[in-house]
ZAMARZA-965047 format. One record per residue (C-alpha): x, y, z; residue in one letter. Coordinates in steps of 0.05 Angstrom, whole numbers, plus 32768, in hexadecimal, padded with zeros to 4 digits. Example, Ala and Ser with C-alpha at 12.3 -4.5 7.8 and 13.67 -1.06 7.14 Angstrom:
<nodes>
80F67FA6809CA;81117FEB808FS;
</nodes>
This chain:
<nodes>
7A0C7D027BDEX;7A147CEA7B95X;7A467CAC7B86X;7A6D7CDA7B52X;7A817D0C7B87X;7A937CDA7BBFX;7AD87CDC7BD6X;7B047CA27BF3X;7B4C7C9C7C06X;7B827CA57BCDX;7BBC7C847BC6X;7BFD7CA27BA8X;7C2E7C707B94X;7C747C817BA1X;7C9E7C4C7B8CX;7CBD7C7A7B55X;7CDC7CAB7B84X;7CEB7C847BBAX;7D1E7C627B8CX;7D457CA87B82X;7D467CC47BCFX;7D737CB27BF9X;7D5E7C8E7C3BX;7D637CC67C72X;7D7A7CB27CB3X;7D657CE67CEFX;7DAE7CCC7D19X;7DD77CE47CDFX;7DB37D2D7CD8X;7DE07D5E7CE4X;7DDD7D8A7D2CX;7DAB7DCB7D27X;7DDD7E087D31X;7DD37E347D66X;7DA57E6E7D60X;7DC47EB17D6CX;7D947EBC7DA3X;7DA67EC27DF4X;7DC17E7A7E01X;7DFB7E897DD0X;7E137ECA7DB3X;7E577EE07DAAX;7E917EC47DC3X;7EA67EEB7E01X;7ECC7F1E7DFFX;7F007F367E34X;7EFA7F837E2EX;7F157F937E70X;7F577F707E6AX;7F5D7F8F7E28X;7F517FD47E3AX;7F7E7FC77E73X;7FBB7FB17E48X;7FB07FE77E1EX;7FB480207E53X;7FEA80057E76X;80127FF37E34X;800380337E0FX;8047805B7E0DX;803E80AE7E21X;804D80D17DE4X;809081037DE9X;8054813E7DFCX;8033811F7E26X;8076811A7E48X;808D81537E49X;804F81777E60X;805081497E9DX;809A81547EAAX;809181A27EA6X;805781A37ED7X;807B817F7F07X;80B481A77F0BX;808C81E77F0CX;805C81C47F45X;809E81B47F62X;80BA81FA7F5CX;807A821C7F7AX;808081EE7FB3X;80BB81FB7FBEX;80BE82477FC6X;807D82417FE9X;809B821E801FX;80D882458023X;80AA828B8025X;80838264805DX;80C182548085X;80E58298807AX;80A882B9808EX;809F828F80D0X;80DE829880E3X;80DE82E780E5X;80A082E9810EX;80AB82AB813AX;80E9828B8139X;80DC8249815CX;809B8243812DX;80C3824D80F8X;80F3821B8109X;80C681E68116X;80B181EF80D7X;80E981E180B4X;80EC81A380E1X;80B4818B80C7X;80C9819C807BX;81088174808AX;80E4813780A3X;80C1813B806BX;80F481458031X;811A810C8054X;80DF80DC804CX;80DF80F08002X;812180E77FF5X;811F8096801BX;80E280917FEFX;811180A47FAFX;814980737FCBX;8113803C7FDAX;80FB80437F8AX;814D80467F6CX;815B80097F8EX;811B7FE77F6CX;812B7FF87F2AX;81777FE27F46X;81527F9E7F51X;812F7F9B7F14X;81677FB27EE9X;819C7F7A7F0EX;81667F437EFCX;815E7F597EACX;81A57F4F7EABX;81A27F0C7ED4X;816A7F007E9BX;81937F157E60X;81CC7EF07E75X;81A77EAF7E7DX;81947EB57E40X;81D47EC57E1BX;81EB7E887E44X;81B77E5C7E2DX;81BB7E747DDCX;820E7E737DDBX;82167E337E06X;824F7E497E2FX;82537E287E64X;82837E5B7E86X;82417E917E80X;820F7E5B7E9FX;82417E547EDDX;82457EA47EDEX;81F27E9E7EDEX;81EC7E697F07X;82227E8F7F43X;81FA7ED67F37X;81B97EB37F44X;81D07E857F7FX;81EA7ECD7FA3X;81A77EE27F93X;817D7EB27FBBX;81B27EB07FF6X;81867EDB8020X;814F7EB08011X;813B7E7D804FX;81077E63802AX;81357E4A7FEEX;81697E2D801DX;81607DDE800FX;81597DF07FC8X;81A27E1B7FC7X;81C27DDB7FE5X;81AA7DAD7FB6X;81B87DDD7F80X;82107DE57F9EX;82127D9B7FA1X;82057D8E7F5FX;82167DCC7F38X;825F7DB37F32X;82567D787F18X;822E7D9D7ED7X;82637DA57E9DX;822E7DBD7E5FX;82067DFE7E65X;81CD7DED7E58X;81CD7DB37E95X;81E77DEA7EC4X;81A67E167EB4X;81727DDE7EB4X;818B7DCF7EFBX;81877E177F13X;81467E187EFBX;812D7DDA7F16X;81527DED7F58X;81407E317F65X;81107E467F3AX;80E07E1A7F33X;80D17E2B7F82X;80C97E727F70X;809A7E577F33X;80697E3B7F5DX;80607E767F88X;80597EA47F50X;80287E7D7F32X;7FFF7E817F6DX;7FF87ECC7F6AX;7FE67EBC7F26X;7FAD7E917F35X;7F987EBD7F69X;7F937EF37F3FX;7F717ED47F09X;7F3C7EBF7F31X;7F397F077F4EX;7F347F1F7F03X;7EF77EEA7EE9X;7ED27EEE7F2DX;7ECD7F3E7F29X;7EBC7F3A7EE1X;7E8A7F047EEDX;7E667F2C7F31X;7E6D7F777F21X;7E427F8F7EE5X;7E657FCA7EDEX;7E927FD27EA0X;7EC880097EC8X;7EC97FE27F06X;7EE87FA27ED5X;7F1C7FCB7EC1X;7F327FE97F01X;7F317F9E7F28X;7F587F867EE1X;7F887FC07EE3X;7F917FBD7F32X;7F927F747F33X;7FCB7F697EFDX;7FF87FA37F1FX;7FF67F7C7F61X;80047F417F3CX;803C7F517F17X;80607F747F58X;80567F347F7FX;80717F117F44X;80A67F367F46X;80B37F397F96X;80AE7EE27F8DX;80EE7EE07F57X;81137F1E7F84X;81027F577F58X;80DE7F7B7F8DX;80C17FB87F74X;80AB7FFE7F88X;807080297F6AX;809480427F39X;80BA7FFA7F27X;806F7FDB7F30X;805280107EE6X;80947FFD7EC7X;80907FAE7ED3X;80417FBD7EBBX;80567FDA7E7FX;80847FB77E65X;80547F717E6FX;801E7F997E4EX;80417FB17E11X;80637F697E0AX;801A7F527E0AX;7FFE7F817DE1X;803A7F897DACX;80397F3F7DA2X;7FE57F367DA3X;7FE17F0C7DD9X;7FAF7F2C7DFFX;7F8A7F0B7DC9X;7F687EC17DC2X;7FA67E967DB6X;7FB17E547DB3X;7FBC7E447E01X;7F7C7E5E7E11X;7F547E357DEDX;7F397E0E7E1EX;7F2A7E507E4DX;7F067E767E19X;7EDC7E377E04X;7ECB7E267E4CX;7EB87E7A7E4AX;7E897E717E13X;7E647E387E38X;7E5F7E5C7E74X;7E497E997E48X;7E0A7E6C7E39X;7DEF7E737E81X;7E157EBF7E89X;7E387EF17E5CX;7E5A7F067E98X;7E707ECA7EAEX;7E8D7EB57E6CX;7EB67EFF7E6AX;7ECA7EEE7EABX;7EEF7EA87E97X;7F107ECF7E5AX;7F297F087E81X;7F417EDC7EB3X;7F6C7EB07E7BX;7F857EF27E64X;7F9D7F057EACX;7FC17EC37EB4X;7FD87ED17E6FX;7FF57F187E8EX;80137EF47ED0X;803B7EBC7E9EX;804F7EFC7E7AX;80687F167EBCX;80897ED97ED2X;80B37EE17E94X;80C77F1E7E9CX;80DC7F227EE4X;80F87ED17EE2X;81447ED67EF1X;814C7EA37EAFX;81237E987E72X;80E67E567E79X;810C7E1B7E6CX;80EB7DE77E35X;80AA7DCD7E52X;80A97DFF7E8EX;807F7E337E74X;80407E387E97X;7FFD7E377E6EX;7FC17E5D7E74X;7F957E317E71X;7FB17E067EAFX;7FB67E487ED6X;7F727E587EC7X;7F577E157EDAX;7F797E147F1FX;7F687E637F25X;7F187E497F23X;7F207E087F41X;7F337E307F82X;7EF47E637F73X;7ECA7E2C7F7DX;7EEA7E087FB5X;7F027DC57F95X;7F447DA17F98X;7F6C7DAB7F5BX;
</nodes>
């Protein structure tokens, strides 16, 4: 090889340009975002509560109502005259056939008719504790104290019949005299009486919720998360309702449903909000391992987000400051217990 065409190391002097750049330190690069890939994706969603609130809030139109009205009366009438044809006729040919019959028809409209008594004296039950409810609540926005000690005797003849609140209902006569402002009379009923109630309710709650995400999180099928949400919140919100002494029948159990449901969905809330922060991020991370499991933590915020609702509703007396329950502290117990630690 020739000495013009030999080649040696080069050397490039950068003293020019390093002046100009900036020293780059790897500690202070910022953090690589995630890649839309399977470790993170979308935030996750809680379709089944949603779909939930939204058929049990959704309001029959005046048709629809009308069309189901009709066909019960005409399934009614039908019935009706079928049974009397079938007892007419038995009796003609065999009278003590025929009479047996109509034994049995008896029985049987008489179990109707306690079933129709059980169901007025639920909505009796619900009705008398909306107006225990409103009244607190005028009590509480007028100040008078005159109203709180109306409240506070309605309530206390409430929860006579109640062994379990006994202690509490003593505690609550020896000191409800010596209240003179409204707004000290109703703190101390609801640190005396129901508070107790609170905690039970918010065990249904919990119990619920973790019904709700575990469901969600196991069963892969889409209709089988609504029916357990769906299911799952109507139990709830009876057994809410059976803890403050609102005890409801079938019928009092769709109306108590509805009218959470609408709340929730009229006002958004069975949206992200801002007490479920921690539940839907702690959803996300577990949506990193499982999109199933991450659905499940969100639908389960937004059934302890239904079961607050329902404490509201079917509470004797509106939260007092600092009482209110939050979702995310519901949740957290709701899961502790899932996976067996202490809270």
């Amino acid at each position: 090889m020739s000495e013009g065409k030999r080649r040696g190391p080069v050397m490039i002097d950068l003293e020019d340009t390093r002046a100009d750049t900036p020293e780059v330190n790897p500690a202070e690069a910022p953090p690589v975002p995630d890649a839309p890939g399977a470790l993170s994706g979308p935030m996750p969603e809680a379709r089944a509560m949603q779909m939930a609130a939204t058929l049990a809030g959704r309001r029959p139109s005046r048709l629809a109502r009308w069309f189901w009205g009709l066909l019960a009366t005409l399934v009614g009438a039908f019935v009706s005259v079928a049974a009397w044809n079938v007892v007419t006729g038995l009796i003609a040919s065999n009278l003590w056939l025929g009479w047996a019959v109509t034994a049995l028809i008896a029985a049987f409209g008489l179990v109707c008719l306690a079933i129709v008594v059980k169901e007025a004296a639920a909505f009796a039950r619900l009705s008398r504790m909306d107006r225990l409810h409103h009244l607190a609540q005028e009590a509480a926005t007028s100040g008078d104290l005159k109203q709180a000690r109306d409240f506070a005797e309605k309530l206390e003849g409430i929860y006579r019949a109640r062994p379990d609140l006994d202690w509490h209902r003593d505690r609550f006569a020896e000191r409800r005299d010596e209240q003179f402002d409204a707004a000290a009379l109703l703190a101390l009923a609801e640190a005396e009486l129901v508070a107790p109630l609170d905690a039970a309710a918010l065990r249904e709650v919990e119990a619920a919720a973790r019904q709700v995400a575990t469901v969600t999180a196991l069963v892969p099928l889409a209709f089988a998360d609504v029916v357990a949400a769906m299911t799952s919140n109507i139990r709830m919100i009876r057994r809410v309702a059976e803890v403050y002494g609102g005890r409801s029948g079938t019928l009092g159990s769709w109306r108590l449903m509805r009218a959470v449901m609408t709340h929730l969905v009229a006002t958004g809330a069975v949206a992200v909000g801002d007490d479920m922060i921690g539940s839907v991020l702690g959803g996300n991370v577990l949506a990193r391992l499982s999109r199933r499991f991450g659905e499940g933590v969100v639908n389960g915020a937004l059934t302890a987000r239904v079961g607050v609702a329902a404490m509201e509703v079917c509470r004797p007396m509106p939260f007092g400051e600092g009482r209110r329950p939050s979702v995310t502290g519901v949740l957290r117990r709701a899961l502790t217990g899932l996976f067996g630690d202490k809270a």
